[in-house]
C-alpha positions as CSV (number, residue, x, y, z in Angstrom):
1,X,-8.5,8.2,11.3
2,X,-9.2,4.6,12.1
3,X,-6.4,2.1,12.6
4,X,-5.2,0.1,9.9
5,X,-5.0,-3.5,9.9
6,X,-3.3,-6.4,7.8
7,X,-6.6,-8.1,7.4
8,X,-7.8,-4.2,6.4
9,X,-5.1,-4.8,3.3
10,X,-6.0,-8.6,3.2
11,X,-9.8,-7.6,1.8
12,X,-8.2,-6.5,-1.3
13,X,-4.9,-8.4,-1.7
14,X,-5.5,-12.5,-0.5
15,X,-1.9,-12.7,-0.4
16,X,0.3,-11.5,2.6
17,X,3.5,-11.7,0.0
18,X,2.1,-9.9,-2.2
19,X,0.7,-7.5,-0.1
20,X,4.4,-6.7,1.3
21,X,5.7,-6.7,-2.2
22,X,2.9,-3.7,-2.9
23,X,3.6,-2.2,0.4
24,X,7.1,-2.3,-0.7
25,X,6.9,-0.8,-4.2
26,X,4.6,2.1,-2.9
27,X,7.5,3.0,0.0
28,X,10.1,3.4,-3.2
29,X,7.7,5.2,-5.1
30,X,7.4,7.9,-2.2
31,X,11.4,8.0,-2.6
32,X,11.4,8.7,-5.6
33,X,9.0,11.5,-5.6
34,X,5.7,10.3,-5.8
35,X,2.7,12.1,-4.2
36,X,0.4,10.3,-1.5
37,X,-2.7,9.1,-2.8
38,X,-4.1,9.0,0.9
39,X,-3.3,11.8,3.0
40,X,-2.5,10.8,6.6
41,X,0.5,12.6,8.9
42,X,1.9,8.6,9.1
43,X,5.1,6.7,8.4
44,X,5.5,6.0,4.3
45,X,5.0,1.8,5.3
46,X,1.6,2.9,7.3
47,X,0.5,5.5,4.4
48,X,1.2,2.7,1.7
49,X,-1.1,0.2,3.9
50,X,-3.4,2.7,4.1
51,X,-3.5,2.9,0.2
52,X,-3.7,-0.4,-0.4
53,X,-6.5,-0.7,2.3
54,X,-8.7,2.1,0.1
55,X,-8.4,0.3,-2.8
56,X,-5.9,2.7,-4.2
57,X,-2.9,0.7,-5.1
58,X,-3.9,-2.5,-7.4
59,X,-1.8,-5.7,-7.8
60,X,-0.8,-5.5,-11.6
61,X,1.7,-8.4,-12.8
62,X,5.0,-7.7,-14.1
63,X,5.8,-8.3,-18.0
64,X,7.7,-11.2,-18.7
């Protein structure tokens, strides 16, 4: 598997916040029991990159 990149991230998510807020999030939800949506043999923060990268984790506002 290629090498992922933050500009590989940045073609989905402009921000670099934001995109560490997602990266983040995904990390906890792997804690807490959630299944990879991208299956690679890599750290939680690469796999969530990875994600994010495939256009698998979306940027979704929170409710006020």
């Amino acid at each position: 598997m290629a090498r992922i990149t933050v500009e590989d991230c940045q073609k989905r998510v402009n921000n670099r916040f934001q995109l560490v807020q997602m990266a983040i999030k995904r990390v906890r939800q792997y804690r807490e029991g959630y299944e990879p949506l991208v299956r690679s043999k890599n750290k939680e923060v690469v796999n969530s990159l990875r994600e994010i990268a495939a256009g698998k984790v979306l940027l979704h506002s929170e409710p006020e």
